[in-house]
C-alpha positions as CSV (number, residue, x, y, z in Angstrom):
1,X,-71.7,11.8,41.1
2,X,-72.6,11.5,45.1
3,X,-70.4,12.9,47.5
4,X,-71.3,12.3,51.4
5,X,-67.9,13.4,52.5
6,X,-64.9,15.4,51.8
7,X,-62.9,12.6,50.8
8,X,-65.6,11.0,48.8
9,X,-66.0,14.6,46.9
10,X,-62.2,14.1,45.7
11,X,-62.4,10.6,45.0
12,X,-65.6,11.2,42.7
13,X,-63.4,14.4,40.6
14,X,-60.6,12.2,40.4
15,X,-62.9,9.3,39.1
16,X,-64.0,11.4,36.2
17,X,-67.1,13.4,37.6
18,X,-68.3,16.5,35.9
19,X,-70.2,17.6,39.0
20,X,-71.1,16.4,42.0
21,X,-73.9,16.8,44.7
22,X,-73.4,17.1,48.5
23,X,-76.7,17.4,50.6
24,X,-76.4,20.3,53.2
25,X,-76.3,20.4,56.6
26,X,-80.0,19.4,58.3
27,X,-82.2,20.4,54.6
28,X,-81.3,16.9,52.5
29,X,-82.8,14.3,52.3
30,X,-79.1,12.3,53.4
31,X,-78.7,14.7,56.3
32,X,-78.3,12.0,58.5
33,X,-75.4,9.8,56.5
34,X,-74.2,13.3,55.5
35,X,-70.5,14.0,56.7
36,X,-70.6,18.0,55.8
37,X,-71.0,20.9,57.5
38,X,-71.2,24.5,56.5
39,X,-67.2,24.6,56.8
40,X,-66.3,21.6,55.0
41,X,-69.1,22.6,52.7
42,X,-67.5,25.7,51.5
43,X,-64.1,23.6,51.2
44,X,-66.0,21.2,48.8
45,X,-67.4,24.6,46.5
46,X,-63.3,25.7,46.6
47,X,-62.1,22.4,45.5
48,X,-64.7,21.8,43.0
49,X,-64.1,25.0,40.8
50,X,-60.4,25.1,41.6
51,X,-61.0,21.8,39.3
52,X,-63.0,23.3,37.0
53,X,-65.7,21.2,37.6
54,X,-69.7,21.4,39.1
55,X,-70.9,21.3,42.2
56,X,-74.4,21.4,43.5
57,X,-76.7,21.8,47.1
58,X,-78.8,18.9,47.9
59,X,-81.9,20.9,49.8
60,X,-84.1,18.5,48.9
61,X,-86.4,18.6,52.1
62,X,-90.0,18.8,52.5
63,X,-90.3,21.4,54.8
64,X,-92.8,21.9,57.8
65,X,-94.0,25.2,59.0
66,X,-91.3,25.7,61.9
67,X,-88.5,24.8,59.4
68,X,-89.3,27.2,56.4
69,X,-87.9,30.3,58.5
70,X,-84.4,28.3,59.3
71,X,-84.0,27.0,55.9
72,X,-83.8,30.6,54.0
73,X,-81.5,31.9,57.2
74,X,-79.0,28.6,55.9
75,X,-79.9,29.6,52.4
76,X,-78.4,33.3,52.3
77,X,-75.5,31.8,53.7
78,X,-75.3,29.1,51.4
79,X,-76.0,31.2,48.3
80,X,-72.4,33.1,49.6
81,X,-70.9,29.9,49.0
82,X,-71.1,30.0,44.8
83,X,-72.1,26.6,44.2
84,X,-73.3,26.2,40.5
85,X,-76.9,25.4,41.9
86,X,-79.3,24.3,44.6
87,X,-81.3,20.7,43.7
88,X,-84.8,21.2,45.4
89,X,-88.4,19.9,45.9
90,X,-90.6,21.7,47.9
91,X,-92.6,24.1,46.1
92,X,-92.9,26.1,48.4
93,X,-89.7,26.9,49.3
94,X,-88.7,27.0,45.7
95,X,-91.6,30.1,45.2
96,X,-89.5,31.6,48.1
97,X,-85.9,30.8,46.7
98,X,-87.2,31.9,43.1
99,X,-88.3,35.6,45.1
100,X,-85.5,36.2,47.1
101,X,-82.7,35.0,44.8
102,X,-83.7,35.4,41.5
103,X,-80.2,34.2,40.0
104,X,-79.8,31.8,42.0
105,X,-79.9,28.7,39.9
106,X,-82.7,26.0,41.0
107,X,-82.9,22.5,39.9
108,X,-85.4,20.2,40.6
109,X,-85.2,17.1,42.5
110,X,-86.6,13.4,41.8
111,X,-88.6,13.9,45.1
112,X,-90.6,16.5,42.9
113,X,-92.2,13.6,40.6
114,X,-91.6,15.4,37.8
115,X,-93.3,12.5,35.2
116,X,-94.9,14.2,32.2
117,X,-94.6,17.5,30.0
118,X,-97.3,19.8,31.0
119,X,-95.3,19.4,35.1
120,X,-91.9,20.3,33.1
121,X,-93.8,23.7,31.7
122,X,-94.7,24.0,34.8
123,X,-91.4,24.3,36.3
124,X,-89.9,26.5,33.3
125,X,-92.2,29.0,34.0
126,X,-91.3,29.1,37.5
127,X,-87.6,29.1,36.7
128,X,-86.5,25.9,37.2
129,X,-83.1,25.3,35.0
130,X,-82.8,21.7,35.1
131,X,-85.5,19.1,36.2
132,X,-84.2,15.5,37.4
133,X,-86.5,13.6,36.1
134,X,-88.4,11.1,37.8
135,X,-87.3,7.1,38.2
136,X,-90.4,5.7,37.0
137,X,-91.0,6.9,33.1
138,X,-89.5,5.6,29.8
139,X,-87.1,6.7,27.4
140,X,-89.6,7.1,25.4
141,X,-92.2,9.6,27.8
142,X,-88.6,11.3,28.1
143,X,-88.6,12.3,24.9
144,X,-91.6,13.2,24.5
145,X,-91.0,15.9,27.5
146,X,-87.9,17.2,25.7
147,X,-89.9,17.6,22.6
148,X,-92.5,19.5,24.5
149,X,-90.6,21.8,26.7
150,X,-87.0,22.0,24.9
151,X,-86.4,24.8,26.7
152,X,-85.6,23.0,30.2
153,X,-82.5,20.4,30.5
154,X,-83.2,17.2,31.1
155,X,-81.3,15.1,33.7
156,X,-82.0,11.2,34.7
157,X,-80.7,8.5,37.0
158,X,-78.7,5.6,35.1
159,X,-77.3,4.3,38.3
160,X,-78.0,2.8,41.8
161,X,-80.5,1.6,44.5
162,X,-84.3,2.1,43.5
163,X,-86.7,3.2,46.2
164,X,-89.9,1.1,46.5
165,X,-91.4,4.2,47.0
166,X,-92.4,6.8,44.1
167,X,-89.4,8.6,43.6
168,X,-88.4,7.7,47.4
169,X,-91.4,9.6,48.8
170,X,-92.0,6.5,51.3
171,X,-93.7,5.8,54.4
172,X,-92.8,2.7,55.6
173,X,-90.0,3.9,57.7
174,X,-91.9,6.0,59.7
175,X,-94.8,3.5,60.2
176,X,-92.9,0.8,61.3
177,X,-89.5,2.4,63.0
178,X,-90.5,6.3,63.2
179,X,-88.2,7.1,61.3
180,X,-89.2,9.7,58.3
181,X,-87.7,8.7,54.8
182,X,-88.5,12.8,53.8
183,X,-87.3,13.9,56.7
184,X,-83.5,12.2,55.8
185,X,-83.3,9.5,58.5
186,X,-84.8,6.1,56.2
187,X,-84.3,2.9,58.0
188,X,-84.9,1.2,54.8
189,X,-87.5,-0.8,56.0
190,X,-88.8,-1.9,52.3
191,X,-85.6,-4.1,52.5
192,X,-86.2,-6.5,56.0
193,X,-86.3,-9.4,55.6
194,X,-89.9,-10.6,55.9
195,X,-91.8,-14.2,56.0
196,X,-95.2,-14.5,54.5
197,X,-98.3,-16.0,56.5
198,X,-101.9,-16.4,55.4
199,X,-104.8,-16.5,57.2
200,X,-107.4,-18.9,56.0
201,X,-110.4,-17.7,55.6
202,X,-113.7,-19.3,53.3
203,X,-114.9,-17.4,50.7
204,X,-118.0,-16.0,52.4
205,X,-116.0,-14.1,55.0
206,X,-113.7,-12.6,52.6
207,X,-114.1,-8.6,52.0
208,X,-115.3,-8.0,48.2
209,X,-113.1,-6.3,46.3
210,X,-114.0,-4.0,43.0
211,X,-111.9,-2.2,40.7
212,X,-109.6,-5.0,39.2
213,X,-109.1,-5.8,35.9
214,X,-110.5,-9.2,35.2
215,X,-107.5,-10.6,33.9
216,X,-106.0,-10.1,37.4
217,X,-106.0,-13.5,39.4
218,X,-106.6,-12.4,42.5
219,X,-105.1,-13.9,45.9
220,X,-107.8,-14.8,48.3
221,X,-107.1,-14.8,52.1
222,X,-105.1,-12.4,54.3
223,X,-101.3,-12.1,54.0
224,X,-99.0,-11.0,57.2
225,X,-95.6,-10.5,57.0
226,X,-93.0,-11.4,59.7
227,X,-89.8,-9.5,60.2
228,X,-86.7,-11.5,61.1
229,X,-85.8,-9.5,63.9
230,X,-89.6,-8.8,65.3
231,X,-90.6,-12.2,65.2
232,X,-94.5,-12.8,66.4
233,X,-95.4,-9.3,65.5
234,X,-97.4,-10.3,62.6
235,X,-98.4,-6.7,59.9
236,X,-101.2,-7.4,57.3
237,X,-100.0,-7.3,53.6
238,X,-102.5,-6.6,50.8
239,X,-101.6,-7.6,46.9
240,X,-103.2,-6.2,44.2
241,X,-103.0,-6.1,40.2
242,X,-100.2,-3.2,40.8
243,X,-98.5,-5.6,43.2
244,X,-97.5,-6.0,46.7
245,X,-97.5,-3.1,49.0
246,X,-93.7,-3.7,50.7
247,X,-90.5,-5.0,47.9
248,X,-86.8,-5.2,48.0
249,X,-86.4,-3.7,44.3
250,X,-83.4,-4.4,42.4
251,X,-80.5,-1.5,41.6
252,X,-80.7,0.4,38.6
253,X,-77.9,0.0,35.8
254,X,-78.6,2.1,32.5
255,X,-75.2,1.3,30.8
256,X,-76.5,-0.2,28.0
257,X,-79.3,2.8,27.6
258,X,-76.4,6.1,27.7
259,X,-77.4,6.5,23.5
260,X,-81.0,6.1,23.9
261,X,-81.2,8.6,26.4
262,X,-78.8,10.8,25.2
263,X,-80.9,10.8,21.9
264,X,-84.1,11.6,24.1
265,X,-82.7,15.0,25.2
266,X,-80.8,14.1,28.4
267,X,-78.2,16.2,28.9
268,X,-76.9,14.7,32.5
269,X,-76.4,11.1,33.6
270,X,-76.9,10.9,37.5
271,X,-75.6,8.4,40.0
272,X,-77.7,7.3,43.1
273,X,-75.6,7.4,46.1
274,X,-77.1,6.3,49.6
275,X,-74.4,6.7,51.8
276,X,-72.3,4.6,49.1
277,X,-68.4,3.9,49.6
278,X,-65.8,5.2,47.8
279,X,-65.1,1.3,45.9
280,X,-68.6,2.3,44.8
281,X,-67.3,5.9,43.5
282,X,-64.4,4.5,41.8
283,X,-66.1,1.7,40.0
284,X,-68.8,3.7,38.7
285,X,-66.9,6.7,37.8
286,X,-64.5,4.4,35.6
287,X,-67.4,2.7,33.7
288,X,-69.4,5.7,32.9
289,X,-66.7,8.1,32.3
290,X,-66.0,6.0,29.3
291,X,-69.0,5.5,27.9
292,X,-69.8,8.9,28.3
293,X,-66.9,9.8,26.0
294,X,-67.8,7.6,23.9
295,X,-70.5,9.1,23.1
296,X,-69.1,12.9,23.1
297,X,-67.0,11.2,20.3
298,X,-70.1,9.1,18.7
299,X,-68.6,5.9,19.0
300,X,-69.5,2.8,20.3
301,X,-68.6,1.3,23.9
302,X,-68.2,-1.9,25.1
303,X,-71.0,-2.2,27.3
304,X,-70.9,-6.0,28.8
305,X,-67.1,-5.5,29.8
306,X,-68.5,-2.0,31.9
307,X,-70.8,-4.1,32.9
308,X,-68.5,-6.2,34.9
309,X,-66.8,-3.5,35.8
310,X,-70.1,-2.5,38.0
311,X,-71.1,-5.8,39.0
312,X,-67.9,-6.3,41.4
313,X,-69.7,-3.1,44.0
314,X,-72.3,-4.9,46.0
315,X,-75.5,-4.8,44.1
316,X,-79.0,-6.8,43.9
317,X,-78.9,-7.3,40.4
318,X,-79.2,-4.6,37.8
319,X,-82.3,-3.9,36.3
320,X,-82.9,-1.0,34.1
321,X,-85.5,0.6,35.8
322,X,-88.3,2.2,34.2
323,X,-87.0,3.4,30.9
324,X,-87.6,-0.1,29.1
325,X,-91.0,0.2,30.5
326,X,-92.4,-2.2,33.1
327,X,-90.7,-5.0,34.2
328,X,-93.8,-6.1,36.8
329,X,-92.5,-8.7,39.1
330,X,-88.5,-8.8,37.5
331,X,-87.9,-5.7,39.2
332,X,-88.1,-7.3,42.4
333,X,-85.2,-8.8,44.1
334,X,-87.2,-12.1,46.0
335,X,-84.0,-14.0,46.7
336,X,-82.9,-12.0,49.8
337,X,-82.6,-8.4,51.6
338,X,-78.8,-8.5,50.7
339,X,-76.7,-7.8,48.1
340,X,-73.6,-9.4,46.0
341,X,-70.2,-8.8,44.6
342,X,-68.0,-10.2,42.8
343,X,-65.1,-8.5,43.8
344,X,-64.1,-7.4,47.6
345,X,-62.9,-3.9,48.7
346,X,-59.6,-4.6,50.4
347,X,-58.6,-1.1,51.1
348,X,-57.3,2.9,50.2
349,X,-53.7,3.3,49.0
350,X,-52.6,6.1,51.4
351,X,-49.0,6.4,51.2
352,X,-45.9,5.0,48.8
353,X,-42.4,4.2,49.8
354,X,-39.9,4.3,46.7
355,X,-36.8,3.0,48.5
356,X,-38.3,0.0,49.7
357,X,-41.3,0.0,46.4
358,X,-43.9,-0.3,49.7
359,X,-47.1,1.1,49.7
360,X,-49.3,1.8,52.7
361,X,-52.8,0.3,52.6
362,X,-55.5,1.8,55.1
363,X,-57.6,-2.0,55.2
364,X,-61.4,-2.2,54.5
365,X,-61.5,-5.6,54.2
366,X,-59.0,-9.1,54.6
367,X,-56.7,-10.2,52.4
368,X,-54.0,-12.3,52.9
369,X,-49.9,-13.2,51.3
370,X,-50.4,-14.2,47.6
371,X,-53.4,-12.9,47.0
372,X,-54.0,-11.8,43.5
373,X,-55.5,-8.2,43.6
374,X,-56.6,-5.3,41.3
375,X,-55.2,-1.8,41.7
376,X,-57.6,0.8,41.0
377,X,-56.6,4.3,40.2
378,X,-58.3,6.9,37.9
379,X,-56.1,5.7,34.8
380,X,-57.4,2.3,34.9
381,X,-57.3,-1.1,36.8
382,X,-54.0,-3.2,37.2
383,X,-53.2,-6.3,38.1
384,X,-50.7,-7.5,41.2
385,X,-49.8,-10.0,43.6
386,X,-49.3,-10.0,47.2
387,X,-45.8,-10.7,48.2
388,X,-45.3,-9.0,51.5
389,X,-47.1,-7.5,54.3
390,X,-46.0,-5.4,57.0
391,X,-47.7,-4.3,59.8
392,X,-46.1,-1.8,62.3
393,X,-45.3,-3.1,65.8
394,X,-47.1,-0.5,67.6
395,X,-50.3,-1.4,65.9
396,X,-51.6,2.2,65.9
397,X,-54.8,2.7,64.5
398,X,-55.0,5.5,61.9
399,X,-55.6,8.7,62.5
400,X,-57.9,11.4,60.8
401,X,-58.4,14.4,60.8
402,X,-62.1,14.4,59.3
403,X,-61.7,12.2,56.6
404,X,-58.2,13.5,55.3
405,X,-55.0,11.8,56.6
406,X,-53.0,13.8,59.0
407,X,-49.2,13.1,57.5
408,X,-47.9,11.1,55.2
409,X,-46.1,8.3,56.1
410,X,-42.5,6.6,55.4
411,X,-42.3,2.9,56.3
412,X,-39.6,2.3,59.0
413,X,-38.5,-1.3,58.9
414,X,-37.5,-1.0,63.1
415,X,-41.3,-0.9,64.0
416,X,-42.4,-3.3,61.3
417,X,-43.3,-7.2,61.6
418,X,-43.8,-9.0,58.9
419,X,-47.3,-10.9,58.7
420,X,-49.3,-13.6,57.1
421,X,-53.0,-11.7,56.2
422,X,-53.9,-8.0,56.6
423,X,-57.4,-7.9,58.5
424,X,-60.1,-5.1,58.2
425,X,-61.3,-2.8,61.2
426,X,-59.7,0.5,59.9
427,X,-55.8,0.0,61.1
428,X,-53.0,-0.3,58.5
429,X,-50.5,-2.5,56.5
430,X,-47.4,-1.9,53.9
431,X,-47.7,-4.2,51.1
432,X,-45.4,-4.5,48.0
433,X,-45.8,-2.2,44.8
434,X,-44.0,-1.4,42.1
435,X,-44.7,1.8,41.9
436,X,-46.6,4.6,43.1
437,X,-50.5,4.4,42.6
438,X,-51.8,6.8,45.8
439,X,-53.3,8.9,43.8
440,X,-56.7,7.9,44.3
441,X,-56.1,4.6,44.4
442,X,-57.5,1.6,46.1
443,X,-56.9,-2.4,45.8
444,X,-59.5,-5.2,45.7
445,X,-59.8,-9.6,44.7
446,X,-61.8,-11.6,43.8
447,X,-64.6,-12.5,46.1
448,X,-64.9,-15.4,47.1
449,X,-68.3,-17.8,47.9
450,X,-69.0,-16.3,51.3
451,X,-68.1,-12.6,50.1
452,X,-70.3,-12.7,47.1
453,X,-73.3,-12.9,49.5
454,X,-72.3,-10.3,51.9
């Protein structure tokens, strides 16, 4: 599971995670949504095996020259850390890694590519322990690599946003906001929200083109695209028979795949993360957790009601990627450069009053007296109803300290008011509950029309 923060780290354990992956300070490819540092980054090893659980170093980067020197000066230290092992790319820096720490356990990233049998030898030779395997092959080409190289464990992505990009190695970004997708600052440019315009041109004056197959039909003219907010500045778009050169692709969702792959030699199911929420972390962690048991038991899970369980996070349709096999144009989402729930995120359960059966809500989103919600905790969802909200009089807004509250809280009906809705922008409410769900818990509803498209 991802972790881009402290807190998220502890809401992914609590959620069920056997391991999790925090990029590291300035050498991930997330270091710019990445909340850690090389403090909070040892705090996050401490925790993880105080758990008895995994935790593993995103330095993912592909390194220029005047970078290699201060990534193995952060790598020493780093290594002093313990983490369980160090996801990489470059292979360059992994030849140095594999030199200078020998026992250091290396496993290699989706950035790598890593799409056939003879690249997975490859890697074994060099060391590599685990390969994540990249996005775009099939269940079946899986397989077929674990048959080849058993030696080497097999890890794949079942869940999250898919990169237009081969295995996120992208350019767009830079070309059109300078702003490096493999040097961690992606604007996610694949996803604006473009308009289509052709210029007409006769047949004589149009560019012949070879290569095709003939059952391709081609499209004859020249395409520009026009971004919503850089209106006028028309840029040329090609199509060919492999498709067009800029998509918003839909999100990944493997639930209904965990056997097949688990059959093909996978031995870890991994979560995309992109800077994701900790709703996100909660939902997902509940719905794979159990059909990842299922499986350690061999039995059968009910994969359309986890299904709905992931379709209340903000998604653009689940697809299941590549391990079908092609889905051509279905893998693209046309209808817009947005998402949809079906649920909203209403907020974190922070603190629980017993004498007055009050709970403290830090808010994410509105919701409003007699609402019907969900609480979510690691043990399962339940279902309430709003009764009463309180907000204090002071309105103070709430304080961190990082991401971690600085002290509980008691509700103290002399600086409360009682109120109508409970509005997001990061300040806090009491709300009835019958009991105490703050461990790990958050609330949500249902969304309505004009939240399902946001």
């Amino acid at each position: 599971m991802p972790a881009g923060d402290m807190e998220k780290l502890k809401f992914a354990y609590a959620y069920w995670a056997d391991a999790c992956y925090v990029g590291v300070p300035m050498f991930s490819l997330r270091a710019r949504t990445n909340a850690f540092n090389m403090k909070t980054i040892k705090e996050a090893v401490d925790y993880a095996h105080a758990l008895d659980r995994k935790i593993y170093f995103t330095a993912n980067i592909y390194a220029h020259n005047i970078k290699i020197k201060p990534f193995m000066a952060q790598f020493a230290k780093m290594v002093e850390m313990g983490p369980d092992a160090f996801i990489m790319s470059d292979p360059g820096l992994i030849d140095i890694v594999r030199t200078e720490f020998p026992d250091v356990e290396v496993h290699l990233s989706v950035q790598a590519n890593n799409t056939n049998w003879a690249q997975a030898r490859f890697w074994s030779k060099l060391g590599i322990k685990r390969i994540i395997l990249s996005r775009e092959i099939s269940i079946k080409e899986m397989k077929e690599i674990h048959e080849q190289v058993p030696e080497i464990e097999l890890e794949a992505f079942v869940h999250g946003a898919i990169c237009m990009a081969y295995s996120g190695r992208c350019l767009i970004s830079n070309y059109l906001s300078n702003r490096d997708a493999n040097q961690w600052t992606c604007s996610h440019s694949c996803r604006w929200e473009f308009k289509v315009f052709k210029d007409e041109k006769s047949e004589a004056e149009l560019e012949t083109l070879t290569g095709r197959p003939e059952e391709y039909d081609e499209l004859t003219g020249n395409f520009y695209l026009d971004e919503k907010d850089r209106p006028g500045e028309l840029m040329p778009i090609d199509e060919d028979e492999y498709g067009t050169y800029l998509m918003n692709s839909r999100d990944m969702c493997a639930i209904d795949y965990m056997e097949d792959l688990k059959d093909a030699g996978i031995i870890s199911f991994k979560v995309e993360w992109r800077n994701k929420t900790i709703n996100y972390i909660a939902s997902v962690g509940l719905a794979y957790r159990e059909a990842c048991d299922a499986l350690e038991r061999w039995e059968s899970f009910d994969s359309v009601k986890l299904s709905e369980e992931l379709f209340w996070i903000s998604n653009r349709w689940y697809i299941p990627g590549f391990l079908a096999g092609n889905l051509n144009d279905n893998a693209q989402f046309y209808e817009r450069n947005g998402g949809f729930k079906t649920k909203v995120f209403c907020g974190i359960l922070r603190d629980y009053d017993t004498e007055h059966k009050l709970c403290r809500v830090e808010v994410k989103n509105e919701f409003n007296l007699w609402d019907e919600i969900e609480i979510v905790n690691p043990d399962g969802v339940k279902k309430a109803k709003v009764e009463k909200i309180y907000r204090t009089k002071i309105n103070h807004w709430i304080e961190k300290k990082g991401t971690t509250f600085t002290e509980e809280m008691k509700f103290d009906k002399n600086i409360a008011e009682e109120v109508q809705s409970a509005h997001g922008g990061g300040y806090e409410v009491w709300i009835n509950m019958d009991q105490d769900y703050t461990n790990f818990g958050i609330i949500r509803k249902e969304a309505g029309l004009e939240d399902q498209n946001n």
